[in-house]
C-alpha positions in Angstrom: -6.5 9.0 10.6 -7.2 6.3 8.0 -5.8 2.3 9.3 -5.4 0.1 6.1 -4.9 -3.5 7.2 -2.6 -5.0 4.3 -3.6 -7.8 2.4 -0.8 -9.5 0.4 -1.6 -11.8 -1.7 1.2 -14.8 -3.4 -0.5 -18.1 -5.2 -3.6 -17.3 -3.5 -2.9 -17.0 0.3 -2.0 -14.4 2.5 1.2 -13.6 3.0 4.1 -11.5 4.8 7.5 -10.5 3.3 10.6 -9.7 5.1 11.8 -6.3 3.7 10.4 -7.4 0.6 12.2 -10.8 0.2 10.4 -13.6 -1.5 13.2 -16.2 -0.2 11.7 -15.0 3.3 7.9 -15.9 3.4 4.9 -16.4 5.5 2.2 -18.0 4.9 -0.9 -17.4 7.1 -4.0 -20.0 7.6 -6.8 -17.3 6.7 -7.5 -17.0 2.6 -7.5 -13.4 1.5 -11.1 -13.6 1.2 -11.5 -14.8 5.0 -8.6 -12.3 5.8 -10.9 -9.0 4.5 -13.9 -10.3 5.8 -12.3 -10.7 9.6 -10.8 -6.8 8.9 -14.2 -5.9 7.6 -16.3 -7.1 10.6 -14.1 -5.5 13.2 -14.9 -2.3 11.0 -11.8 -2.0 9.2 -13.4 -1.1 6.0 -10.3 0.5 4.1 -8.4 -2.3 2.8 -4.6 -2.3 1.4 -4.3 -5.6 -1.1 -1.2 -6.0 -3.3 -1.0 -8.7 -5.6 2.3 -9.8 -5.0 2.4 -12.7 -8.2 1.2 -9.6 -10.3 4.1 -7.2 -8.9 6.6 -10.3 -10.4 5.4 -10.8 -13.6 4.3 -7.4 -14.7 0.3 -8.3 -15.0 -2.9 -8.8 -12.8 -2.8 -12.4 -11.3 -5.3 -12.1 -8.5 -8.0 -10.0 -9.7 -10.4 -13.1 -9.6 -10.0 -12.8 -5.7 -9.5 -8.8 -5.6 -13.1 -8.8 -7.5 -14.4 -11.2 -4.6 -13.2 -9.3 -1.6 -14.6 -6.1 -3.2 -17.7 -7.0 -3.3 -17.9 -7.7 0.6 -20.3 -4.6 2.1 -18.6 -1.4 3.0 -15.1 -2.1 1.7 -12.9 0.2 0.2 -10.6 -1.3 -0.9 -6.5 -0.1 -2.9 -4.8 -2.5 -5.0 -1.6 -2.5 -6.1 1.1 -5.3 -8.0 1.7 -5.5 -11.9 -1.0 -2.7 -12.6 0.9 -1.6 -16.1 -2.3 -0.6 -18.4 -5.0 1.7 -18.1 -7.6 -1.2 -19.3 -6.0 -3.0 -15.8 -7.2 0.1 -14.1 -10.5 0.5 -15.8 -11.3 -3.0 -15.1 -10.2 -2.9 -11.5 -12.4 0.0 -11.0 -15.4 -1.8 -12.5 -15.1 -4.4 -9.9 -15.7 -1.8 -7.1 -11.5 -0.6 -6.5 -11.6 2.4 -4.4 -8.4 3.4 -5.7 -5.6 1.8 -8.0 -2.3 1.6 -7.2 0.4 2.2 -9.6 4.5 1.7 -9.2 6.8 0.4 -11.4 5.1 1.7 -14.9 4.3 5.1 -12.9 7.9 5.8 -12.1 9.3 4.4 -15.2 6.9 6.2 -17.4 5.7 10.0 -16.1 3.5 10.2 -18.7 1.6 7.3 -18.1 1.2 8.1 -14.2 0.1 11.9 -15.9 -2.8 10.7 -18.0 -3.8 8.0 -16.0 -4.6 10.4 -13.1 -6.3 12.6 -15.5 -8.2 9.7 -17.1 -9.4 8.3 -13.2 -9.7 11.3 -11.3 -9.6 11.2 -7.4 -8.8 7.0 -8.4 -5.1 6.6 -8.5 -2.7 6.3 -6.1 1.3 6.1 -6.1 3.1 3.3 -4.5 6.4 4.9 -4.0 9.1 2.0 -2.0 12.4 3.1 -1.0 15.7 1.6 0.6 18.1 4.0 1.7 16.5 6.5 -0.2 16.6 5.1 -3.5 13.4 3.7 -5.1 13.3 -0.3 -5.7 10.7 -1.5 -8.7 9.6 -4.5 -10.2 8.5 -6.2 -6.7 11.3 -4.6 -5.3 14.0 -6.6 -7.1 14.8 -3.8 -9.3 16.8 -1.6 -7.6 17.2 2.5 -9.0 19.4 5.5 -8.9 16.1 7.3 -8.2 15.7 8.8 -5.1 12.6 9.3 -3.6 12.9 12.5 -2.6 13.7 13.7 -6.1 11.1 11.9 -7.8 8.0 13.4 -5.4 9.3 16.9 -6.4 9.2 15.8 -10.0 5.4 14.5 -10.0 4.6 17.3 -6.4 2.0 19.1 -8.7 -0.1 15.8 -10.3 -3.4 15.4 -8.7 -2.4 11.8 -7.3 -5.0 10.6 -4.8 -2.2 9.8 -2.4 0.8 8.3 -1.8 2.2 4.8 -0.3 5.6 5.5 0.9 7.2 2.4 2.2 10.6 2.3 3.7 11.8 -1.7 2.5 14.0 -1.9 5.6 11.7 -1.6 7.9 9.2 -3.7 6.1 8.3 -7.0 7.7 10.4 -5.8 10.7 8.1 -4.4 13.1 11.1 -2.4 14.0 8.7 0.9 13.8 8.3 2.9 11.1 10.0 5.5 9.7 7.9 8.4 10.2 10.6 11.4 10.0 11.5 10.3 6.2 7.5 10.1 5.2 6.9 13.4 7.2 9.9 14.9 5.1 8.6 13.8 1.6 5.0 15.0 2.6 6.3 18.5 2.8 7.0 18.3 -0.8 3.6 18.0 -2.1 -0.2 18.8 -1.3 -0.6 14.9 -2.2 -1.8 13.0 1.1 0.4 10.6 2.4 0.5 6.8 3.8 2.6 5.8 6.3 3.7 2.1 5.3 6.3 -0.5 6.8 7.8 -1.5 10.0 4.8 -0.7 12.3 5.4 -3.2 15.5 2.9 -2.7 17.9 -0.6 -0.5 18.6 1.9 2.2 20.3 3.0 3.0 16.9 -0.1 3.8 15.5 -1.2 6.2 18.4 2.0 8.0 18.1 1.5 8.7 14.0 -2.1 10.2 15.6 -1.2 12.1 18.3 1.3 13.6 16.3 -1.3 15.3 13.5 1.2 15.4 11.1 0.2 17.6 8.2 -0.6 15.6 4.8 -0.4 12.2 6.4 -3.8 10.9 5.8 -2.9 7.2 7.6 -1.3 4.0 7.9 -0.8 0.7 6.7 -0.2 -2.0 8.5 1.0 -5.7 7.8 2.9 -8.3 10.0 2.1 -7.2 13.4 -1.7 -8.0 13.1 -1.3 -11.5 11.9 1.6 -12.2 14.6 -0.9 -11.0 16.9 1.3 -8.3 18.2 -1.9 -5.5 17.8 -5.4 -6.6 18.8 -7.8 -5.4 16.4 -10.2 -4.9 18.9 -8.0 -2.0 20.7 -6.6 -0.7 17.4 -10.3 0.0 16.4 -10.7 2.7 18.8 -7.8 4.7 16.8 -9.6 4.2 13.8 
């Protein structure tokens, strides 16, 4: 099982969110650079960054600081947040992006998620963030009459290098995540899945792996590193 330690990135520092609410941030001391490195030399090397200004206003902000942190040795790093343009993808991958993470366009637009994963093979992945069910865009201020469940049937047959699924009320929460609801949408779709919000404590993660669930390739996880509530020296061993 892959861990992804998340990286969120708003006017240049590291952040949290609380269910995805801009009105209730925190700000952590470590820059993002300092951030990837501490992840990386505690042998974290898959890395979950999402530009958080870019996800607002529709366009790469942080790439300047994506480009540094990719360039530390053995990262692998995803990157998602206002990725709308296949030259945004194109030049995210010439940095050294493992894989690109596309949302909003992707779901508003089928045809752009289509060709873009023909266009980057084995190089995009799909951010797909729920709440009850129903997908939220747009840095999760646009709220849909899509529901998840429908949409992963509709793209189940795209070669998609995997899937973020993020439950928004349980992000920021470290009220556990919601592991039955990303279990069912994995069923859907040979796609690999991530396991993303609400994680609270290393007891979390070592259920997700003891379980072997089928088409769950990992886990991201935010808040309950930088509160301290996971060491990173014991939630290496499950790596």
């Amino acid at each position: 099982m892959k861990i992804f330690p998340a990286i969120d990135i708003k006017g240049g520092k590291c952040v949290r969110l609380l269910k995805g609410k801009f009105s209730e941030i925190t700000e952590y001391a470590n820059s993002p650079l300092e951030q990837a490195k501490i992840f990386i030399n505690h042998g974290f090397y898959n890395l979950h960054i999402v530009d958080l200004d870019g996800a607002l206003e529709g366009k790469s902000v942080s790439k300047n600081i994506i480009k540094e942190i990719s360039k530390l040795n053995g990262a692998s790093i995803q990157v998602g947040g206002g990725i709308r343009t296949s030259e945004q993808i194109h030049e995210l991958l010439d940095f050294g992006v493992d894989k690109v993470i596309l949302g909003t366009k992707a779901i508003e637009d089928k045809n752009f998620l289509e060709n873009n994963v023909k266009k980057f093979k084995n190089k995009i992945a799909l951010s797909i963030d729920a709440e009850n069910g129903f997908i939220a865009l747009s840095g999760w201020k646009k709220k849909t009459n899509i529901r998840a469940i429908d949409f992963v049937k509709q793209i189940k047959n795209l070669d998609i290098a995997r899937i973020i699924y993020t439950d928004i009320n349980r992000d920021g929460t470290k009220s556990g995540p919601n592991i039955d609801e990303t279990q069912s949408l994995s069923t859907l779709t040979k796609t690999p899945f991530l396991i993303s919000g609400g994680i609270s404590s290393i007891n979390d993660v070592y259920n997700i792996k003891i379980k072997k669930i089928k088409n769950i390739e990992g886990v991201i996880i935010g808040k309950a590193i930088y509160d301290e509530n996971i060491d990173l020296q014991k939630l290496k061993e499950l790596n």
